[in-house]
N, C-alpha and C positions, 0 to 999 in steps of 0.2 A: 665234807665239812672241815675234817683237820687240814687238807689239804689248800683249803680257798683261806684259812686264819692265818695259815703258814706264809700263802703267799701275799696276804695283804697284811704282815708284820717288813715282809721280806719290802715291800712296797712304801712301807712308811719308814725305814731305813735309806731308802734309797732316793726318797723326798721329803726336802724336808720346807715348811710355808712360807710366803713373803710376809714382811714386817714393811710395815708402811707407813708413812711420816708426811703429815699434810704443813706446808710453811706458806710463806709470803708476807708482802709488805702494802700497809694504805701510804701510800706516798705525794705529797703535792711540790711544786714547783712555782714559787714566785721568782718572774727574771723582769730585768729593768737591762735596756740597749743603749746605748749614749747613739746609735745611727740605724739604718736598716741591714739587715743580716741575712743571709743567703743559709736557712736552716730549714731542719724536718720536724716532725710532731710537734705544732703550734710551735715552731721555732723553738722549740725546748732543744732539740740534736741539731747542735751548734756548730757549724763549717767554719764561715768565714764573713769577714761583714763585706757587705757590696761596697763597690768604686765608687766617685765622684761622680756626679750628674748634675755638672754648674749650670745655673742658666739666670743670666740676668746676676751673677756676681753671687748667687745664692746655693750652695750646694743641697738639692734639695733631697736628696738622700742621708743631709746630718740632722738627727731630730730625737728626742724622745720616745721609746714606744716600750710598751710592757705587755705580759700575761699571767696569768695565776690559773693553774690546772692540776689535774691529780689524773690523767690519763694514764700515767705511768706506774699506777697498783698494778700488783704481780702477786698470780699463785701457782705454786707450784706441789708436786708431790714425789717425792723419795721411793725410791721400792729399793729395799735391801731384805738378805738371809735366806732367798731362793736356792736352793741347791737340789741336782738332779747329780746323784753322784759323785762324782768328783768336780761334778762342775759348778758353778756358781756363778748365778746370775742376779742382777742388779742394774735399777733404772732410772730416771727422772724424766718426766711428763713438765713444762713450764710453761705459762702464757700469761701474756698482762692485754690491756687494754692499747695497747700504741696505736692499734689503725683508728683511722676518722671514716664513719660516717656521715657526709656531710659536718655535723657539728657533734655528734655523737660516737665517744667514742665506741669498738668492737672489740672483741678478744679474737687477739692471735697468737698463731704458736710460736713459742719463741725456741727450746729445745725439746726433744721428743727423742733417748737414746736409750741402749740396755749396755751394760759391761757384761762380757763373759771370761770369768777367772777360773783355773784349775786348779786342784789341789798339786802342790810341788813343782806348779809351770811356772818359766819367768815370763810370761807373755799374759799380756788382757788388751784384747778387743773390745772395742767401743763401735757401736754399728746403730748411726742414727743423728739426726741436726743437734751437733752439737760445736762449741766452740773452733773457733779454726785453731791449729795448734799455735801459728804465730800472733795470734790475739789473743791469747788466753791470759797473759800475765799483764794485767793494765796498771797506768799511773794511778797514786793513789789523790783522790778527787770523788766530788761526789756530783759532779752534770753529768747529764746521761749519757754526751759521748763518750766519753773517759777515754779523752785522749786525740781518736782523730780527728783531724786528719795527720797527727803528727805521730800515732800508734796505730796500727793494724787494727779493722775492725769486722768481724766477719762471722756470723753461724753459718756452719753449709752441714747437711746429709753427707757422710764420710763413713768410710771404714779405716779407722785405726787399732792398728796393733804398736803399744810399747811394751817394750823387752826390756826387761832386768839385768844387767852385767855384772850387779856383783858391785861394792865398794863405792856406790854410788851412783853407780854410772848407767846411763839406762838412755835405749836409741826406740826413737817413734819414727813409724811409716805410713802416711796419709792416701786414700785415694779419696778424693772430692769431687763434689758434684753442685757446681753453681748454682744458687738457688734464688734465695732473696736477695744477696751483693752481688750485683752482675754489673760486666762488663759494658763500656758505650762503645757506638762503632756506626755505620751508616742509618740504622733505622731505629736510634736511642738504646735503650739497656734493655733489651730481648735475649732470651735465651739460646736464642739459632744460632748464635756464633759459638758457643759451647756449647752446644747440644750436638751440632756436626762437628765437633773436634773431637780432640781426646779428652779423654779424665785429667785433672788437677791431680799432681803428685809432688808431697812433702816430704823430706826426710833429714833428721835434725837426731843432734846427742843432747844428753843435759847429766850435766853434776850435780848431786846435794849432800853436803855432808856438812853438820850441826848448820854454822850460820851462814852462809854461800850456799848460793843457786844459781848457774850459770847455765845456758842453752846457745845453741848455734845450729840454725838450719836453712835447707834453702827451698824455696816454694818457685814450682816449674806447672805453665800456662799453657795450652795450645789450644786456639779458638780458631774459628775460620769465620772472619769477618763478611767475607762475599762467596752465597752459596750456589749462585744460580747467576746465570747471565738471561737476557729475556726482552720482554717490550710493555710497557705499561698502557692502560687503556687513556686516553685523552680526549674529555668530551664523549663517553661512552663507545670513542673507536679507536682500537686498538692502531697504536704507531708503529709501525714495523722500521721506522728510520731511523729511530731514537733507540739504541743500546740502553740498557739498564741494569745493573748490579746491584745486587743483591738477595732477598730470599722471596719480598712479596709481591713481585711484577706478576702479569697477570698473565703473559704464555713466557713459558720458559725455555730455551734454545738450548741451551747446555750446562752441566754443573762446571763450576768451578776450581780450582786447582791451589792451594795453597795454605798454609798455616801461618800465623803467629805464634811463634815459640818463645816467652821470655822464662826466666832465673831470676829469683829476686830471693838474697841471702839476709840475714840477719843474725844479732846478738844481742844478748838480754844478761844481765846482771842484778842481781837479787842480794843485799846483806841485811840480816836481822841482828840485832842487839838486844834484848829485853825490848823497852816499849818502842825502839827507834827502828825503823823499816828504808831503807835505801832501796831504790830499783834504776834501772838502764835500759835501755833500748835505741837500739839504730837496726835501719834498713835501709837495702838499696835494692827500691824494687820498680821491675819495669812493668808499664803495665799495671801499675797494682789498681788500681780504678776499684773493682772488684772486692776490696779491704779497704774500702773506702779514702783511699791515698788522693791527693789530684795529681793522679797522674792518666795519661792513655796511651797512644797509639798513631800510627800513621800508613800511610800506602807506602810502600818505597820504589815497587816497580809496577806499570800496568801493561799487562800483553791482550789484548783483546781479539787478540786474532789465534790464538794458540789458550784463551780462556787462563791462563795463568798472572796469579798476581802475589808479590813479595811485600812485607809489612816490615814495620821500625819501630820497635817501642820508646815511647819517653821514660828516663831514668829520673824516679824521686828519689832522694835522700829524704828519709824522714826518720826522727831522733829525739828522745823526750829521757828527762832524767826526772825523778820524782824521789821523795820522802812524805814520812808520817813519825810522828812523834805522841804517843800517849795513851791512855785509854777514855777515861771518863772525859777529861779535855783534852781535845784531839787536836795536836795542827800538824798540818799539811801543807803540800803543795807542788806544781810541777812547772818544769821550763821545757818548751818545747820548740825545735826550730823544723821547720823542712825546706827544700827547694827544690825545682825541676833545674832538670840537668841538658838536658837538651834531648833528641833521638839519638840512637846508634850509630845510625846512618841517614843521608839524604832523604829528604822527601820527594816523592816524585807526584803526590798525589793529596788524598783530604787529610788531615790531623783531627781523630778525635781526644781532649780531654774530658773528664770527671765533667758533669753538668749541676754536680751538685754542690761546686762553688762556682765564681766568674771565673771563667778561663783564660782569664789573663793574667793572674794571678801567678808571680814566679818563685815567690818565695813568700813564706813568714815567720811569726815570732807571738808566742804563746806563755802569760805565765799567771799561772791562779793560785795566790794564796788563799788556804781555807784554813777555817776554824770551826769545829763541832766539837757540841756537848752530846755525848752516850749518856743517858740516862737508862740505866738497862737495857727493856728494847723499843724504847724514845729518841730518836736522835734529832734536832736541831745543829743545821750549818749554813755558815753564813763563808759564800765564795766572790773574790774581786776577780775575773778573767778579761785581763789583757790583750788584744790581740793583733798585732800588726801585722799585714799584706801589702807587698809590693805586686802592685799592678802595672804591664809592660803596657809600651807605647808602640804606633807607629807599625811596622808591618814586621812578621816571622819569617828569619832567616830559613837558610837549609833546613836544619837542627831544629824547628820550631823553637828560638826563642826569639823575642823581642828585640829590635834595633834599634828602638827611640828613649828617651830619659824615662826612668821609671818613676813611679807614682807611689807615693807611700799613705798608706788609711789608716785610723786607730779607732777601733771599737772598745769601748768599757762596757763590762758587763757584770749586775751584780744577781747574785744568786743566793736565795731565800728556800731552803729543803726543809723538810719535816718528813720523819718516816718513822710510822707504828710496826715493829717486825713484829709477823705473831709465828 
């Protein structure tokens, strides 16, 4: 008996319980479009407004249209003060409503991760969907994109560890695993192209000391766009004449040979002042589709006789500078530009971009003044979003870009939030 009291004193020393913390927000969304707009959840996750569609002298894509929704409540729960010895563990479970059913919204998961900290270690692991590291720091804005396609936008299942250096200074190492922001490529945004590649690897510094916060990292890709070479059935009989690439042909002849490797780096800058907040951001990323960029991808060489094939990423710049000024009256706002750059190199084959704006699309121009009242945890904001697209003409050089005069669009959008944080 002394000896089982002994060991389960010895046992409650050595564990100690989680503390747990249930949050969220009821959130609604009134938006007003001055045209039609290439978005997700009831056009609330806002891209880009669609091109001209004249006919008869009438552009009949410029028009009026609205919605008013509250899909967008979110609850989540905290787990903090686990410890098993030295070690220490800590989590958050989150999900709102975004998916549609038919006309009803669903809850889905949004993050779902644990930290594991040690006593006297500089190292904590994060192991679970949670923020991408170079999406994590957003413009301050309150639409749901925040920010893209002119900021990185991404959850994925990752294991990171950040290390402590001392004096500030502290380096994060990513391994990822594409999830819900996936890549396009021959057969839309399926997981096969990264599911036969290798893991998504990040690795980035960051500074913080009182009011600067500075980060620099770079995010590296390898997908295999075409997994299988093979024959598709045609009329329920199989074609033996007709080659096919890709992963779902219906007899498969040989796998395929080849990666998509891109690098896409960034920089982020952070100053605080008392109530005033400055933030920065550029990247130059190829490929980033994925982080919701418009950018993608192309063939560069095709061997079909040796089953090998070489890709070309298109290069986005995308770059937003933002501020926030206040507490109880809040204003805000961000200016955002991106542009596609061209490929690396030559195309010898298809080009996919991002389908989740017009892909004609070579550049734009982003800017939302907002204004919110904090009424503890009441907030009403009221946002004006800007946003001009040059859309290419005419036919794609080498390089995938546009040869003929480009076409300029301007979408006005006004934005109506309400949100109860409990």
């Amino acid at each position: 008996m002394a000896a089982l009291l002994i060991g389960s004193a010895a046992f409650a020393q050595e564990e100690k319980p989680s503390h747990f913390k249930l949050y969220g927000f009821i959130r609604n969304y009134m938006v007003v479009d001055s045209r039609e707009v290439k978005a997700g959840t009831e056009d609330l996750y806002f891209y880009m407004p669609v091109g001209k569609n004249v006919v008869n002298g009438t552009d009949l894509n410029d028009g009026f249209n609205w919605r008013f929704v509250s899909l967008t409540t979110r609850m989540g729960l905290d787990v903090s003060g686990y410890k098993w010895g030295s070690m220490g563990v800590s989590g958050k479970v989150e999900a709102d409503f975004y998916c549609l059913n038919g006309s009803v919204a669903t809850l889905r998961l949004r993050q779902a991760f644990m930290k594991l900290a040690w006593d006297e270690s500089p190292v904590t692991l994060t192991i679970g969907q949670a923020w991408h590291p170079m999406a994590a720091d957003m413009p301050h804005m309150n639409n749901l994109e925040t920010g893209a396609p002119f900021n990185p936008f991404n959850r994925s299942p990752q294991l990171t560890a950040d290390v402590s250096l001392g004096g500030g200074l502290s380096l994060t190492a990513s391994l990822l695993y594409l999830n819900h922001y996936l890549p396009v490529g021959p057969e839309g945004k399926v997981k096969n192209y990264f599911k036969y590649g290798l893991p998504e690897l990040y690795l980035g510094v960051a500074y913080k000391n009182g009011k600067v916060v500075a980060k620099a990292g770079v995010d590296m890709v390898n997908i295999k766009p075409i997994g299988y070479v093979g024959y598709n059935k045609e009329n329920g009989v199989l074609n033996e004449t007709k080659l096919v690439r890709g992963y779902t042909m219906d007899s498969k002849v040989a796998k395929a040979n080849g990666l998509l490797t891109t690098l896409s780096p960034f920089l982020f800058l952070q100053y605080t002042d008392g109530k005033f907040q400055l933030r920065a951001k550029t990247i130059l990323a190829q490929a980033g589709e994925h982080m919701n960029l418009l950018s993608g991808y192309g063939v560069a060489a095709l061997d079909d006789v040796n089953y090998k094939y070489s890709y070309t990423p298109m290069q986005d710049w995308a770059s937003f500078v933002s501020f926030s000024y206040g507490k109880k009256f809040q204003v805000m706002g961000m200016l955002g530009y991106m542009k596609q750059l061209g490929t690396t190199a030559d195309l010898a084959g298809d080009l996919w971009i991002n389908t989740a704006a017009d892909t004609k699309i070579q550049q734009a121009l982003r800017a939302t003044p907002t204004v919110a009242w904090n009424l503890g945890k009441f907030t009403v904001s009221l946002e004006y979003n800007l946003t001009a697209a040059e859309f290419g003409t005419g036919a794609r050089n080498a390089r995938g870009m546009f040869t003929g005069t480009p076409e300029w669009v301007l979408n006005h959008r006004f934005i109506c939030m309400t949100k109860f944080n409990f």
